[in-house]
N, CA, C and O atoms as CSV, one atom per row, in Angstrom:
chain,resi,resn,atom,element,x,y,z
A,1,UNK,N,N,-19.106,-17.971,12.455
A,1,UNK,CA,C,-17.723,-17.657,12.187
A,1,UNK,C,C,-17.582,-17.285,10.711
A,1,UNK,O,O,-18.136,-17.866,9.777
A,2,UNK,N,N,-16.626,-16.060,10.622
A,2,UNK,CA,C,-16.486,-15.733,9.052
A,2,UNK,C,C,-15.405,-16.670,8.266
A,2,UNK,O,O,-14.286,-16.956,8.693
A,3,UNK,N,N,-15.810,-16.966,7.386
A,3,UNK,CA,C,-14.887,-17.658,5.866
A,3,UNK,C,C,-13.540,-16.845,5.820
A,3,UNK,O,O,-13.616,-15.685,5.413
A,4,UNK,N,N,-12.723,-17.175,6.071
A,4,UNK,CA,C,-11.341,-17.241,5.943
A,4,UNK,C,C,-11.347,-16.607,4.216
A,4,UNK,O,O,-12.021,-17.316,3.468
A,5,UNK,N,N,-10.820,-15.635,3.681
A,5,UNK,CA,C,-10.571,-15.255,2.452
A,5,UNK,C,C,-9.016,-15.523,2.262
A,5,UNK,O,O,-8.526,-15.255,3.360
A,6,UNK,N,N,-7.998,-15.925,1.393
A,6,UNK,CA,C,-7.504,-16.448,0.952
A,6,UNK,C,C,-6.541,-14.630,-0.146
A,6,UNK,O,O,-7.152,-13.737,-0.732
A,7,UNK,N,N,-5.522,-14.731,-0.040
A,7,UNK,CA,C,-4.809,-13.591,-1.116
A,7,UNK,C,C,-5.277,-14.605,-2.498
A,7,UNK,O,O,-5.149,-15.808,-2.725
A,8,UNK,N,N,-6.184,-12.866,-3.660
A,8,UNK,CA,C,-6.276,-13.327,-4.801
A,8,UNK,C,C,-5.151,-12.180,-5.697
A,8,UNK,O,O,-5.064,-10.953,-5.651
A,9,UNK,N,N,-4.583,-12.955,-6.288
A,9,UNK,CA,C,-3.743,-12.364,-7.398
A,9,UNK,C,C,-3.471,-11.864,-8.600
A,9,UNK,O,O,-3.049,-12.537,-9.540
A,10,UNK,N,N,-3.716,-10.575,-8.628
A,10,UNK,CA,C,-4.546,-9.477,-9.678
A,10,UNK,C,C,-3.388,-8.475,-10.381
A,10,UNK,O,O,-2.785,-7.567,-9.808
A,11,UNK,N,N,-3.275,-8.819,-11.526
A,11,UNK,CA,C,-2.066,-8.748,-12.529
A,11,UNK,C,C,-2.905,-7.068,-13.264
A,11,UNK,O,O,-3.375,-6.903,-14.390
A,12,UNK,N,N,-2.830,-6.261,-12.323
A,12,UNK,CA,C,-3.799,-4.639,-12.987
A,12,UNK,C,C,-2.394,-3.307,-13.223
A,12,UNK,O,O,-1.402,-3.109,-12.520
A,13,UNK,N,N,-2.659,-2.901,-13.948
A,13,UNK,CA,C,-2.015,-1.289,-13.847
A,13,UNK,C,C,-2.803,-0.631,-13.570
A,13,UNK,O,O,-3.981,-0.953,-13.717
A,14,UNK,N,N,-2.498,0.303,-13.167
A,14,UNK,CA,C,-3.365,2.032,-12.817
A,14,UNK,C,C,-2.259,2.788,-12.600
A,14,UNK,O,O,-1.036,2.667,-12.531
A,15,UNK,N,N,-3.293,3.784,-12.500
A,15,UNK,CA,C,-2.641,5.330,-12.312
A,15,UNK,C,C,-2.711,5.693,-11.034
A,15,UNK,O,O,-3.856,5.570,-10.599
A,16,UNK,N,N,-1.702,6.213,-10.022
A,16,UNK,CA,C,-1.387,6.783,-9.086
A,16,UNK,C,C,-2.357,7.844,-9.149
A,16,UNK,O,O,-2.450,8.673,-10.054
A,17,UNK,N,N,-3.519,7.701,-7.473
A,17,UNK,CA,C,-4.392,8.974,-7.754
A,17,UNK,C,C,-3.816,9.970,-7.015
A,17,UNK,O,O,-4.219,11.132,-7.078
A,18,UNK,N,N,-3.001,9.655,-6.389
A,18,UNK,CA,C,-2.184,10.488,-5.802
A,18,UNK,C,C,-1.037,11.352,-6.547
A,18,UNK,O,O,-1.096,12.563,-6.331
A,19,UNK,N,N,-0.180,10.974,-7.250
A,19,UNK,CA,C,0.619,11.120,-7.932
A,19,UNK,C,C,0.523,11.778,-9.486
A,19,UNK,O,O,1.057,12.735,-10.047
A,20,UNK,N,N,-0.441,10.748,-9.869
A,20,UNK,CA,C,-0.303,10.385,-11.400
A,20,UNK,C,C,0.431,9.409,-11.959
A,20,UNK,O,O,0.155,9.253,-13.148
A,21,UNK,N,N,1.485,8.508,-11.432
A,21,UNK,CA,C,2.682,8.000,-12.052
A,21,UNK,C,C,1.460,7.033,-12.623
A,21,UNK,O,O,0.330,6.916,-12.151
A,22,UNK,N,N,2.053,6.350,-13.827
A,22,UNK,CA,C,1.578,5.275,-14.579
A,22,UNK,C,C,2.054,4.147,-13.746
A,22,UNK,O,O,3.179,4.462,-13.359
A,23,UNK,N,N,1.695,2.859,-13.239
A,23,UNK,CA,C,2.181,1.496,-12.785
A,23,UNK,C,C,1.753,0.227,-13.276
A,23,UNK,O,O,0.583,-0.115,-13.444
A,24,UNK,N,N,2.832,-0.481,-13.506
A,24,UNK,CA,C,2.726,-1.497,-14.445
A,24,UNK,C,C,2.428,-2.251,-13.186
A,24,UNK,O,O,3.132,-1.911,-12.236
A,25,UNK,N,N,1.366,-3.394,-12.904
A,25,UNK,CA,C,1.244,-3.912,-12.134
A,25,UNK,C,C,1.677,-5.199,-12.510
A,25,UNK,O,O,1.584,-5.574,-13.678
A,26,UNK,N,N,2.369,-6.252,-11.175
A,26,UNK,CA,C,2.568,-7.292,-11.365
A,26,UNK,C,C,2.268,-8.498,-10.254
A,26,UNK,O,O,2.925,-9.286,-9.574
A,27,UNK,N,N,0.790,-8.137,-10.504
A,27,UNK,CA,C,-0.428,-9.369,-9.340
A,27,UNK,C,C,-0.100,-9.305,-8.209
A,27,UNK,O,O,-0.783,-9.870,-7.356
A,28,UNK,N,N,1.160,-8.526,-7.836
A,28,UNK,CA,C,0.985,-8.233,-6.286
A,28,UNK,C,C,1.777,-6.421,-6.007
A,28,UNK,O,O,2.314,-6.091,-4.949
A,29,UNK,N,N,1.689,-5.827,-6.809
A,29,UNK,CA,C,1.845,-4.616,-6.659
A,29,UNK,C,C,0.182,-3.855,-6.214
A,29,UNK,O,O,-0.775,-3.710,-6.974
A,30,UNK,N,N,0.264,-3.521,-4.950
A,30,UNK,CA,C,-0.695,-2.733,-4.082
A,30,UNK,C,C,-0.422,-1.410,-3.809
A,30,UNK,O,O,-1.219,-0.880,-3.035
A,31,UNK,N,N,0.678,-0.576,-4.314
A,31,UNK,CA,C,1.107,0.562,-4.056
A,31,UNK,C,C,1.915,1.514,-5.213
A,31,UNK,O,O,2.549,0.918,-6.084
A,32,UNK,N,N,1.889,2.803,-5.211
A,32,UNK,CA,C,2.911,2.991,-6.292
A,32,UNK,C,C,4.048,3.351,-5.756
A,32,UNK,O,O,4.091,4.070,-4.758
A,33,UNK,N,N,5.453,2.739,-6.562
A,33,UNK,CA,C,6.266,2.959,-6.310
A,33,UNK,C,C,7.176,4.107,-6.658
A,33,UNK,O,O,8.401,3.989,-6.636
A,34,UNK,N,N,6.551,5.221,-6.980
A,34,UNK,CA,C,7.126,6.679,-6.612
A,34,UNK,C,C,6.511,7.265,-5.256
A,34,UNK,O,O,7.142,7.555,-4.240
A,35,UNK,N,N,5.366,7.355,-5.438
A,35,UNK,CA,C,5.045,8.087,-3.896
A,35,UNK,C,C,4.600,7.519,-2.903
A,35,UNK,O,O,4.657,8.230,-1.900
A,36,UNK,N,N,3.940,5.980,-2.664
A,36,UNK,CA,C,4.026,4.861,-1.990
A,36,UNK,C,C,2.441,5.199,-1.666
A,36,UNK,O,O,2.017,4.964,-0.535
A,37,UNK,N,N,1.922,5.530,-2.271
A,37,UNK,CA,C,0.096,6.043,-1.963
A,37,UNK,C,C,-0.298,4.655,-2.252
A,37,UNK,O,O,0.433,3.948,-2.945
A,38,UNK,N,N,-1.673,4.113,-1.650
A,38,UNK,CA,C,-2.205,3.180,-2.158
A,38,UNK,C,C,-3.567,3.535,-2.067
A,38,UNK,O,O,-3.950,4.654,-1.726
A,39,UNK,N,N,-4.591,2.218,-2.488
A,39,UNK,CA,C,-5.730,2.425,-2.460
A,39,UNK,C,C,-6.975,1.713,-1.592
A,39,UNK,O,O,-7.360,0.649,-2.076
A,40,UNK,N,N,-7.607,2.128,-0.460
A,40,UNK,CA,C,-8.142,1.320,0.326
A,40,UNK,C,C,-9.215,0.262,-0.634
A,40,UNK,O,O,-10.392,0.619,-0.676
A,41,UNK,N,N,-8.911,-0.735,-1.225
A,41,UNK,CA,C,-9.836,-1.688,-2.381
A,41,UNK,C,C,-10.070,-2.822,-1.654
A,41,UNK,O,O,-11.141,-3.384,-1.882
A,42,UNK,N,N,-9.402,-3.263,-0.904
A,42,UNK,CA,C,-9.276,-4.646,-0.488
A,42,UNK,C,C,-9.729,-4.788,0.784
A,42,UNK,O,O,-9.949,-3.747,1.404
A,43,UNK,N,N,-10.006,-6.284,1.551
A,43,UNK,CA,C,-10.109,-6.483,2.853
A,43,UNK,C,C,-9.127,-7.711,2.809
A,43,UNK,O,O,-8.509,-8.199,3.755
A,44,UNK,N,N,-9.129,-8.107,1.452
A,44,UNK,CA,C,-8.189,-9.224,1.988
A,44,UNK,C,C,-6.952,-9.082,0.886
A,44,UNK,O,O,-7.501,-8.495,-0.047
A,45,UNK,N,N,-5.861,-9.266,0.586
A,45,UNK,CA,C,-5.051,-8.425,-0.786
A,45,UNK,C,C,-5.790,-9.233,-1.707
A,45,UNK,O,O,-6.367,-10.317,-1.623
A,46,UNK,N,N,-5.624,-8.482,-2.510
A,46,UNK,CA,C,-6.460,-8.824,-4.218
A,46,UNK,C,C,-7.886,-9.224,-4.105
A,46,UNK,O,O,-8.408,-9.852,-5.026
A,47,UNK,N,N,-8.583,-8.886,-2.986
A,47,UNK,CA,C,-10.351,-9.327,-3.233
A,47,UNK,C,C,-11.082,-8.318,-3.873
A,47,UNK,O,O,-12.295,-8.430,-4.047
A,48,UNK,N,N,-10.497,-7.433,-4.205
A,48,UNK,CA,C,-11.156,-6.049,-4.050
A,48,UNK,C,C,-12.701,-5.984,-3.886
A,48,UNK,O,O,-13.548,-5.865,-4.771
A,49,UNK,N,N,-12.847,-6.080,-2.682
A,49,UNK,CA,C,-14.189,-6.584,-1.850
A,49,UNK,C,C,-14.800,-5.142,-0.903
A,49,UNK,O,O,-15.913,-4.864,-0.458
A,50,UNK,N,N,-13.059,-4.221,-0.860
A,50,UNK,CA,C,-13.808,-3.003,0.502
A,50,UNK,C,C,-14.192,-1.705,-0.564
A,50,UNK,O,O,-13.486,-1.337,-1.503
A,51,UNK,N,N,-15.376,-1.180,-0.193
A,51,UNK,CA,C,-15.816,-0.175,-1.019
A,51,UNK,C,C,-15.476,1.478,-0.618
A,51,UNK,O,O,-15.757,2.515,-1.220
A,52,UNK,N,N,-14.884,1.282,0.428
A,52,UNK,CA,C,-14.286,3.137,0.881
A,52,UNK,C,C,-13.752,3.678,-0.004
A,52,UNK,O,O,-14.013,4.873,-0.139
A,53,UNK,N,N,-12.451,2.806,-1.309
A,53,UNK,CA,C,-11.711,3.475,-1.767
A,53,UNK,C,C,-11.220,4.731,-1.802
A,53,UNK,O,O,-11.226,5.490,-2.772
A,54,UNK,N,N,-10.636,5.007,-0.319
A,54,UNK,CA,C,-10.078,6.055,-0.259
A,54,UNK,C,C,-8.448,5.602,-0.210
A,54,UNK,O,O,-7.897,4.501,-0.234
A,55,UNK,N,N,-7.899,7.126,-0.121
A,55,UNK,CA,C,-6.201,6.844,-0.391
A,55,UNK,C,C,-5.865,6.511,0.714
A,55,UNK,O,O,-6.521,6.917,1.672
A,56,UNK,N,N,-4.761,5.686,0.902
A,56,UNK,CA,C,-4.173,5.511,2.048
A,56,UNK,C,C,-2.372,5.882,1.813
A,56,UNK,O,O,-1.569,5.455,0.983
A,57,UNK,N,N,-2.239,6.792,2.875
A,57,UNK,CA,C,-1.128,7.279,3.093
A,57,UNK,C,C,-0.484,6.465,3.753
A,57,UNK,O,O,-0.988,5.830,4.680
A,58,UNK,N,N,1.081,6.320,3.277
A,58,UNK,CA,C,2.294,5.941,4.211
A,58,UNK,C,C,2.771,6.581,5.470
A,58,UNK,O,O,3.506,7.565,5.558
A,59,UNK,N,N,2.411,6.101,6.125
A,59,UNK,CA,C,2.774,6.779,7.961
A,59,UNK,C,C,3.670,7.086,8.525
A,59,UNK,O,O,4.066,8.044,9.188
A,60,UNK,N,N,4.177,5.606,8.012
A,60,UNK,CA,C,5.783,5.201,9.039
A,60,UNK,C,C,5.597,3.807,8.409
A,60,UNK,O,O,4.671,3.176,7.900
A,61,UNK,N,N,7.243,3.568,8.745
A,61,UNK,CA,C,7.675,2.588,8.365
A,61,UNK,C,C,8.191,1.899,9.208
A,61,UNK,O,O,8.723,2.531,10.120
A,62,UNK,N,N,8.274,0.192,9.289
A,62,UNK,CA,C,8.511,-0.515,10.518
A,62,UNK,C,C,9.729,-1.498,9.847
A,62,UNK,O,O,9.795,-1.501,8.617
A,63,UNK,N,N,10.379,-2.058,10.363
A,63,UNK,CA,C,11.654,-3.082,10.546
A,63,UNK,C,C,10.991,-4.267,10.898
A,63,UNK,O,O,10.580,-4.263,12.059
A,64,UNK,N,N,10.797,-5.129,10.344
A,64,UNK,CA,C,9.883,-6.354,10.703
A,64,UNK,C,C,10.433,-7.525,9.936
A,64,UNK,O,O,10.048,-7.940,8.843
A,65,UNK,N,N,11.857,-8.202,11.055
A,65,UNK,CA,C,12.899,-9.130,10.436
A,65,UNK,C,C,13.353,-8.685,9.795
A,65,UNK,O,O,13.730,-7.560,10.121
A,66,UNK,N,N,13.625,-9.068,8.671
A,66,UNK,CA,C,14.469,-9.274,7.141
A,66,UNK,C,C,13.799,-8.062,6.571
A,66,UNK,O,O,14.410,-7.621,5.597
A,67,UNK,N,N,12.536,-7.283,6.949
A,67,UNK,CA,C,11.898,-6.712,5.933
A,67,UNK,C,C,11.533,-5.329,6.577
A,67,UNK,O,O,11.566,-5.072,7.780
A,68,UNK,N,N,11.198,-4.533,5.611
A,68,UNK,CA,C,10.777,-3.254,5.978
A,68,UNK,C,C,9.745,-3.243,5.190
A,68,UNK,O,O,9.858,-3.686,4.046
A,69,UNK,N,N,8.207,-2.590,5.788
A,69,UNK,CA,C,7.046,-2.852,5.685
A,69,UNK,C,C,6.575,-1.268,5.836
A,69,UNK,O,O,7.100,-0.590,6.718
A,70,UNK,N,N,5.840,-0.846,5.191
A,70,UNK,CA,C,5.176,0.508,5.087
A,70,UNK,C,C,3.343,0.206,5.984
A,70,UNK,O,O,2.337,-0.450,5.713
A,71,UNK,N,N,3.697,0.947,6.877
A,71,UNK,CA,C,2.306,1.154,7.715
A,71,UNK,C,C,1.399,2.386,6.991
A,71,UNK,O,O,1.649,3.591,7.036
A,72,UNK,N,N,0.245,1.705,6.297
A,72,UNK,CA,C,-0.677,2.818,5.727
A,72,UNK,C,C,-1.986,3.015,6.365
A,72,UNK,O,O,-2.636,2.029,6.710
A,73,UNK,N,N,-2.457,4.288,6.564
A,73,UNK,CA,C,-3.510,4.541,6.972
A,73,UNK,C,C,-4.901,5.338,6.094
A,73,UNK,O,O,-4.953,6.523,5.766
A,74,UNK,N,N,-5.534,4.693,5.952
A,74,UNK,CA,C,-6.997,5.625,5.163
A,74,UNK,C,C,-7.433,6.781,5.215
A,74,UNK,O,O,-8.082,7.199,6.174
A,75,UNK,N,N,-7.059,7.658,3.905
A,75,UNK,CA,C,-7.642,8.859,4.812
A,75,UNK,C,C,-9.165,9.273,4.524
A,75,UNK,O,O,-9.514,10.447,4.397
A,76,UNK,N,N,-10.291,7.845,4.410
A,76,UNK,CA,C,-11.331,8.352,4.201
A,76,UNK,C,C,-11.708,7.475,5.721
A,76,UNK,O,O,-12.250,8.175,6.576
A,77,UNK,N,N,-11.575,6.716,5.910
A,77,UNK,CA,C,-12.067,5.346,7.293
A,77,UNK,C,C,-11.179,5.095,8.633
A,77,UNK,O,O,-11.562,4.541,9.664
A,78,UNK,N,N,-9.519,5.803,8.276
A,78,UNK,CA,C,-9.124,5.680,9.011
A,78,UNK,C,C,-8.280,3.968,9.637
A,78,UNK,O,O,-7.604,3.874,10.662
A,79,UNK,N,N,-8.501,3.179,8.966
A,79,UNK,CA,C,-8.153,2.027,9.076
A,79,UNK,C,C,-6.565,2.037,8.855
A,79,UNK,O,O,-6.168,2.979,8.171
A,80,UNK,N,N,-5.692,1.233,9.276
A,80,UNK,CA,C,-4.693,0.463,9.206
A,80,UNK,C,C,-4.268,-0.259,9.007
A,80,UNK,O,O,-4.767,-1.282,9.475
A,81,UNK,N,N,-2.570,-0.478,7.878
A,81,UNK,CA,C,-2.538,-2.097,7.610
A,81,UNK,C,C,-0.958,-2.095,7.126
A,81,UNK,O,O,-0.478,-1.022,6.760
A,82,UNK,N,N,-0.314,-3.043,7.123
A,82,UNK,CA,C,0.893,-2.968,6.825
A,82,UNK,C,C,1.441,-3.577,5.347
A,82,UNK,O,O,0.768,-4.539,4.977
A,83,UNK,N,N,2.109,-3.345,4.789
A,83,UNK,CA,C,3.014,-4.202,3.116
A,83,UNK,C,C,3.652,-4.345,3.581
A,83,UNK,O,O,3.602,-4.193,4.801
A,84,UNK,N,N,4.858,-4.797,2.864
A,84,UNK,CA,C,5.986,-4.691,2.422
A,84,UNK,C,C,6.630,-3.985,1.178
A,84,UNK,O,O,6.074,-3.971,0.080
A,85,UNK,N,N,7.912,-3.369,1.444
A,85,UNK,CA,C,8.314,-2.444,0.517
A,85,UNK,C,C,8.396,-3.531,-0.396
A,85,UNK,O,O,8.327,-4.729,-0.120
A,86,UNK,N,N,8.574,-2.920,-1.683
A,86,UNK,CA,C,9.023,-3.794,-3.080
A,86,UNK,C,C,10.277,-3.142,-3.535
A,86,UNK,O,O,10.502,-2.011,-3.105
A,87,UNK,N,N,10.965,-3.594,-4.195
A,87,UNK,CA,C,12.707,-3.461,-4.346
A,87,UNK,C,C,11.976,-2.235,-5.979
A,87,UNK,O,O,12.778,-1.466,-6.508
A,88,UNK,N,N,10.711,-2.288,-6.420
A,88,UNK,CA,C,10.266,-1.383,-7.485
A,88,UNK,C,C,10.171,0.324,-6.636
A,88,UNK,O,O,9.566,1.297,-7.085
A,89,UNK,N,N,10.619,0.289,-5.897
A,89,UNK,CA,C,9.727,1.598,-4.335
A,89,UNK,C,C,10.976,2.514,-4.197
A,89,UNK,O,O,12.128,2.253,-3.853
A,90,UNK,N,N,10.278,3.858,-4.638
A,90,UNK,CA,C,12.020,4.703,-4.490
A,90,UNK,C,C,12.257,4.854,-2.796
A,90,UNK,O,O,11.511,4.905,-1.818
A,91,UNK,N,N,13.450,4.887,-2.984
A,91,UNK,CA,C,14.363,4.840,-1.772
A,91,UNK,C,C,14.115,6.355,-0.787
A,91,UNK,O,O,13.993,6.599,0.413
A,92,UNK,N,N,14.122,7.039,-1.878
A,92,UNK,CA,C,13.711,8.499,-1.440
A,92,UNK,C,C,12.339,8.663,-0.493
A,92,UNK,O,O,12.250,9.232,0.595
A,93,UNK,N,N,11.460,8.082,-1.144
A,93,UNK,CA,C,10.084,8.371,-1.244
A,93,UNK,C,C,9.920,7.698,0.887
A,93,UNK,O,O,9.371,8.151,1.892
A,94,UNK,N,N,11.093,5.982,0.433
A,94,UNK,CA,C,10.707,5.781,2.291
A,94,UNK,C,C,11.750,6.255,2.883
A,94,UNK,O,O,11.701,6.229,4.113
A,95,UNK,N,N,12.746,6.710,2.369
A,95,UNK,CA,C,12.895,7.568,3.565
A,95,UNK,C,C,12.618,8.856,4.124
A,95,UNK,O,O,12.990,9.275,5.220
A,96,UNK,N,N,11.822,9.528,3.128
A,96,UNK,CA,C,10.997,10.375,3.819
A,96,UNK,C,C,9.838,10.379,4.286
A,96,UNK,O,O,9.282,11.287,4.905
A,97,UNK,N,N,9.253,8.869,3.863
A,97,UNK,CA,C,8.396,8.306,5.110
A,97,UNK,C,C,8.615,8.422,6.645
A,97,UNK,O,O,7.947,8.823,7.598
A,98,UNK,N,N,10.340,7.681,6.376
A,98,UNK,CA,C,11.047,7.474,8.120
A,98,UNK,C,C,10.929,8.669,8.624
A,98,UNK,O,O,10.207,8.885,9.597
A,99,UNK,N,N,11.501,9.427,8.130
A,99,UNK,CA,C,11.884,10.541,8.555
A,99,UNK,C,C,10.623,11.350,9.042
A,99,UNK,O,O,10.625,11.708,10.220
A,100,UNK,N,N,9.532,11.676,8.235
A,100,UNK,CA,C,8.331,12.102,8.327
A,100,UNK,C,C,7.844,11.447,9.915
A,100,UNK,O,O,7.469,12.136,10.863
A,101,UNK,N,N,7.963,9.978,9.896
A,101,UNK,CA,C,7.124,9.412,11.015
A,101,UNK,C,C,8.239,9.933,12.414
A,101,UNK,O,O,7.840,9.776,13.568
A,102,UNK,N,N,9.376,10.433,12.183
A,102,UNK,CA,C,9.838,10.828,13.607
A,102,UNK,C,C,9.979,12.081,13.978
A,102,UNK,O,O,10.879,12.420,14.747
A,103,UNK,N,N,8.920,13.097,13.368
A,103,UNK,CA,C,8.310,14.148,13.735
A,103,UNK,C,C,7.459,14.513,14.452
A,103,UNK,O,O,7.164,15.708,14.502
């Protein structure tokens, strides 16, 4: 049986490779909040343990309780995984996620 990994909490900035935007990270920012691109790094949040690092695009977006959660997919592996938006995340950017995913 595999070891249970645990969220590690990683206080980084980078640069949007998608974008460019500069992001001030704050140990749990996994995405940028202009164009909502992220980076496939992780298997577990903050291990940065997975080596594909490819981009992962915002798909669609889901309603999940209280929260709205951005479904991203890899576009080097193909994998899947869900966040949550951050109140830092333009408004624009998911709703042309939504909108995008009901095409």
């Amino acid at each position: 049986m595999q070891e249970r990994k645990n969220f590690v909490r990683r206080k980084e900035d980078f640069v949007c490779e998608h974008c460019g935007q500069k992001v001030k990270g704050d140990g749990y920012t996994d995405h940028c909040p202009k164009c909502l691109y992220s980076k496939h790094v992780d298997d577990v949040p903050g291990d940065r343990a997975n080596t594909c690092g490819g981009l992962m695009k915002p798909i669609r977006a889901e309603q999940v309780g209280q929260d709205i959660k951005l479904v991203y997919r890899c576009r080097d592996c193909d994998v899947e995984f869900r966040v949550k938006v951050s109140k830092e995340d333009d408004s624009e950017a998911i709703n042309q996620v939504m909108r995008n995913a009901i095409l």
